[in-house]
N, C-alpha and C positions, 0 to 999 in steps of 0.2 A: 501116527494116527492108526488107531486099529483096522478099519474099514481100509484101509491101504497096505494093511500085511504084518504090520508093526502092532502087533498082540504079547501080552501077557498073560497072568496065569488069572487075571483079575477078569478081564477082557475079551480071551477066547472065548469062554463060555456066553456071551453076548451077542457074536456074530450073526450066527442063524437066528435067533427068536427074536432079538432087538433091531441090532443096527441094519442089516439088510432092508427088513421092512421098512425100516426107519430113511434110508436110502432112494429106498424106491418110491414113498413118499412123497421125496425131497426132489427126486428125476422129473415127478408129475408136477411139483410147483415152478420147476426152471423152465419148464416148458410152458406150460401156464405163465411164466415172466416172461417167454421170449414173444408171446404173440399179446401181449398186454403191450410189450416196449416202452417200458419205464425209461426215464432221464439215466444216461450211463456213464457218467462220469468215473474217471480215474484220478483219486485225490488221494497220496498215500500219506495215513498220518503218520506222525513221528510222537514216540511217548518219552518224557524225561526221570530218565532215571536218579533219584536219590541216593547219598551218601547218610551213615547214619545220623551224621550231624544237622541233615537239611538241605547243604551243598549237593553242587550238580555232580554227579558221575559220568554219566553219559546219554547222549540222546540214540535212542534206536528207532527204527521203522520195521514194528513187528509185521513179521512174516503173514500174511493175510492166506490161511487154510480154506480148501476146503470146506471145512467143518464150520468156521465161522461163517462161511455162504448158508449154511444149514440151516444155522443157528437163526439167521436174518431172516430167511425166509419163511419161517416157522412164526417167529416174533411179528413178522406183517401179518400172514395170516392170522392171527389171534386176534389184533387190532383191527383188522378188517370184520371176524368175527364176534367182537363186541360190538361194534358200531351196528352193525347190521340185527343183533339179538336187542338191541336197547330199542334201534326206532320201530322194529316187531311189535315190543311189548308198549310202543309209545311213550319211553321214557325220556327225559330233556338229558341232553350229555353235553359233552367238551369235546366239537372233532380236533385233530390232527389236518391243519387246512396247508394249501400251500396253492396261491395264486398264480398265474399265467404271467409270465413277463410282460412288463409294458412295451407300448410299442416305443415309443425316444431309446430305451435299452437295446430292445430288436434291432431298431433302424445304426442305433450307434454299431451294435455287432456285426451288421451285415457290411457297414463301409469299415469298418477293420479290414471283417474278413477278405473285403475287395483288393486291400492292398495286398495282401497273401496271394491273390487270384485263386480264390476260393469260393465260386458263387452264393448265393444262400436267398432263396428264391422269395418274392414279396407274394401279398396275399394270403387270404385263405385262413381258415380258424391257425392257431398256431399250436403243435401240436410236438411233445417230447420224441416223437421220432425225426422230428428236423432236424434238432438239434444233436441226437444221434449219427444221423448220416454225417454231420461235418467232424462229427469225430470218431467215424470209423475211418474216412477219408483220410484220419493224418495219422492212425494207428501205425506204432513204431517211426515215424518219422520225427524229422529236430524241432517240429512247432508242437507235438503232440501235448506238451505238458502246457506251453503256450495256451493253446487252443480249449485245453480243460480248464485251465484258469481263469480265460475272459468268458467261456460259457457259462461258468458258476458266477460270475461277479453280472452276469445278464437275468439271472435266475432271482423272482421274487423272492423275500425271505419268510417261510413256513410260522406258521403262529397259530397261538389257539383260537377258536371259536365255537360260539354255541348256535351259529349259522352255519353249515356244510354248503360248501362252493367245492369243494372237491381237493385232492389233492395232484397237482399237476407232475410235481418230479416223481411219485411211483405209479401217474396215471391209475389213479384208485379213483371210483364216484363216492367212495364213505372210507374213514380213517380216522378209527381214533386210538390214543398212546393205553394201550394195556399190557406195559410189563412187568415181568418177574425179576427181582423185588420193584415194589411198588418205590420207585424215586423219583415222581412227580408228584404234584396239588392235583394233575389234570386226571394222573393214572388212577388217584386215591376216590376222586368222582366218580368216572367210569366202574370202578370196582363197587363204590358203594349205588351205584345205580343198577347194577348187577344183582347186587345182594336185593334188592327192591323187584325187581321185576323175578327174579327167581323163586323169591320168596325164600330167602336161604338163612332168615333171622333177623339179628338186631344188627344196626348200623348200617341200614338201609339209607338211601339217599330222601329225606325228607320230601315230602307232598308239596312243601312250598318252594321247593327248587324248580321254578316257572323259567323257559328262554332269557328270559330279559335278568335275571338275579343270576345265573349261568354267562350271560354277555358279559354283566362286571367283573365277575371271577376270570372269564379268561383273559379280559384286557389287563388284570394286575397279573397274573402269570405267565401272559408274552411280555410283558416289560419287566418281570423279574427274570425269566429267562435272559433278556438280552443283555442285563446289568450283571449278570452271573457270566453271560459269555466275555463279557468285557473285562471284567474278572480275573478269570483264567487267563485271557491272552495277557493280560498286565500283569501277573503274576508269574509267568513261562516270560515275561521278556525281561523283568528284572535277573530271571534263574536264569538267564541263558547270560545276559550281561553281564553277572558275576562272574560266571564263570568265564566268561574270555579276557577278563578285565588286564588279568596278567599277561595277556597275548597278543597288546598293543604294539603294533607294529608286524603284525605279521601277515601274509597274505593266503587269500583261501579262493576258490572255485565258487562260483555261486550264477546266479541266474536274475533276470531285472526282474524284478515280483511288480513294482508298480511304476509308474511314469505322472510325473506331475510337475506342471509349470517349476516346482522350487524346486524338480531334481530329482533323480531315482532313485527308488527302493532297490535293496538287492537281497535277495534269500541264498544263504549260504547253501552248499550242498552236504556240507559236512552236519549240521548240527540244527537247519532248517529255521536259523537266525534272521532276521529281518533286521537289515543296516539301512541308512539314509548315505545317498553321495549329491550332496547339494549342488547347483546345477554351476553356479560359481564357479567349483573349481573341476570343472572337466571342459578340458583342452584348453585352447590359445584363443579361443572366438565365443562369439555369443551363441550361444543354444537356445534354439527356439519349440517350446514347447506343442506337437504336434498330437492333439485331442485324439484326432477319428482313427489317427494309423498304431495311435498309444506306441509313441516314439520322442525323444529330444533329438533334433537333424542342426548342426553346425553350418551357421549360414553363410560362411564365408567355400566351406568346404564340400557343403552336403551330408559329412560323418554323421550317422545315424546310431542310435540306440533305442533298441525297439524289444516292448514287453515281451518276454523270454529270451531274450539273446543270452549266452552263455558270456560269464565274464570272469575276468579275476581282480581281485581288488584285496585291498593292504586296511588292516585294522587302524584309524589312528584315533580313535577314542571311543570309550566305554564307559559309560554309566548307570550302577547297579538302578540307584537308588531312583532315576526318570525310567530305567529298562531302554536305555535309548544307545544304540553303534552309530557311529560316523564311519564311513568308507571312504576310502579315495581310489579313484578307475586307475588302473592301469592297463586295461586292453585298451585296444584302437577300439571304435566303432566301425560297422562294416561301411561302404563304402555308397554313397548318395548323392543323390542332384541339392549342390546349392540352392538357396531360396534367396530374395531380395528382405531383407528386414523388415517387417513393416512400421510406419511410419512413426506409430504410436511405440513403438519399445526403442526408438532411436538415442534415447537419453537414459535407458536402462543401464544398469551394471554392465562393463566391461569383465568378464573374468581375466583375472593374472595369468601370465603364460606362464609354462612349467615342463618339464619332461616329463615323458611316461615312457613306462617298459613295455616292450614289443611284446605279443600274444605271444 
């Protein structure tokens, strides 16, 4: 990165007249973000790499610069910047919305976080630095990734509207999507409503784009976005399934990503796979599915497995073509108070006993 010392001959010549100012810009918006206190989550993506033919090569988790902190916080401002020039000139747009958790979410997160002995105070507007303190709290510690993952899964889901309610994860009062290149329906609005209130020519946003004809536009492009997002994940679990399909039987490091009456999800750490270990065949005894702690606890035992536990587990089947892994545990789970069965699961599945390999 230039700005870091790493210059060329392309490059140097930029320092003093561009990137500097362009830095120090950048110093006045992160401080500007740090007394805003935007939602801070830590969620590192992984991007998959292609072979010419289509097949997987490899999955990486690029390096997160610097310079892409820049770039984001440049692209808010913009967006913040539009929204704000459009209801100036009182023109109808498409915000960037993103609603408040409900509280059933809240209350489910706060009895999680009890069992952690993690307080998480009731009351009060609810507000993205709460949710920041409980995860500066576990910064660098063994629940920190834990802790980011049930705070995002507590978090409404962002969508368009031609009503502004605000958006709550960058704690903005107005936000709406204007970037460079234009790769939304949402951004191509705002741009042509731009050109209208500017007066900057032809392909202005029409006179008859009234709130309510704007309302229907965004409710079919939050529902194409989310059919697009589902999308991509079916399409990264078939590419990631293919590719391990020949490595049935083998065993990898991975983490509980989700907990659910029929059994755990586990996210690998090597390649950020998403397997099933059906709750059947883990251990000698019946696992009972525990909602508020997002744990399955062995009720003869107390053996626990709880959302992020590190684990390892053995590949034993792969299918490209559903994008779907089955796992089998071979760690113990850490170590927990028995429960009594309750009455109603007494005539449930027995799982089969079986041996497992020691962590």
């Amino acid at each position: 990165m230039a700005i870091g010392g790493r210059t060329d001959e392309d490059t140097s010549p930029l320092i003093e007249p561009v990137l500097k100012p362009l830095y120090a810009a950048y110093d006045a918006l992160k401080r500007a973000r740090a007394e805003r206190g935007p939602l801070d989550l830590d969620l590192p993506e992984r991007k998959i790499l292609l072979k010419a033919d289509g097949t997987v090569d490899r999955v990486v988790t690029p390096e997160r610069l610097e310079a892409n902190r820049l770039i984001e916080e440049f692209m808010i401002l913009a967006n913040v910047a539009a929204a704000e020039t459009l209801e100036k000139a009182r023109i109808p747009l498409i915000y960037r919305v993103h609603d408040e958790p409900g509280i059933e979410k809240v209350n489910a997160l706060r009895e999680f976080l009890a069992t952690l002995d993690i307080p998480f105070a009731k009351g009060g507007a609810m507000r993205a630095e709460a949710f920041n303190k409980i995860l500066a709290r576990v910064k660098g510690h063994d629940a920190e990734q834990l802790i980011n993952d049930v705070v995002l899964r507590t978090q409404a889901q962002a969508e368009y509207a031609a009503e502004n309610y605000g958006h709550f994860g960058l704690n903005l009062r107005r936000y709406a999507h204007f970037t460079s290149p234009i790769r939304r329906y949402a951004d191509l609005i705002v741009h042509r409503g731009l050109i209208r209130a500017l007066k900057l020519g032809e392909g202005g946003l029409p006179e008859a784009s009234d709130v309510k004809v704007l309302a229907e536009i965004s409710a079919q492009i939050s529902a194409t976005e989310r059919r697009a997002m589902l999308a991509e994940r079916e399409t990264n679990d078939r590419l990631i399934a293919h590719f391990l399909s020949d490595r049935v039987g083998a065993t990898f490091d991975g983490r509980v990503s989700g907990v659910h009456r029929a059994g755990l999800f586990v996210k690998l750490h090597e390649t950020g796979a998403d397997g099933f270990v059906p709750a059947r065949t883990i251990g000698d005894e019946y696992f009972r599915h525990d909602e508020a702690g997002h744990a399955m606890v062995g009720n003869r035992s107390g053996e626990t497995y709880r959302l992020g536990d590190r684990v390892t587990v053995k590949l034993v089947e792969a299918a490209p073509v559903a994008g779907a892994l089955r796992f089998e545990l071979l760690s113990e789970g850490r170590p927990g108070k028995p429960s009594r069965r309750p009455r109603h699961e007494q005539h449930q599945y027995r799982p089969r006993g079986k041996q497992r390999k020691a962590r």
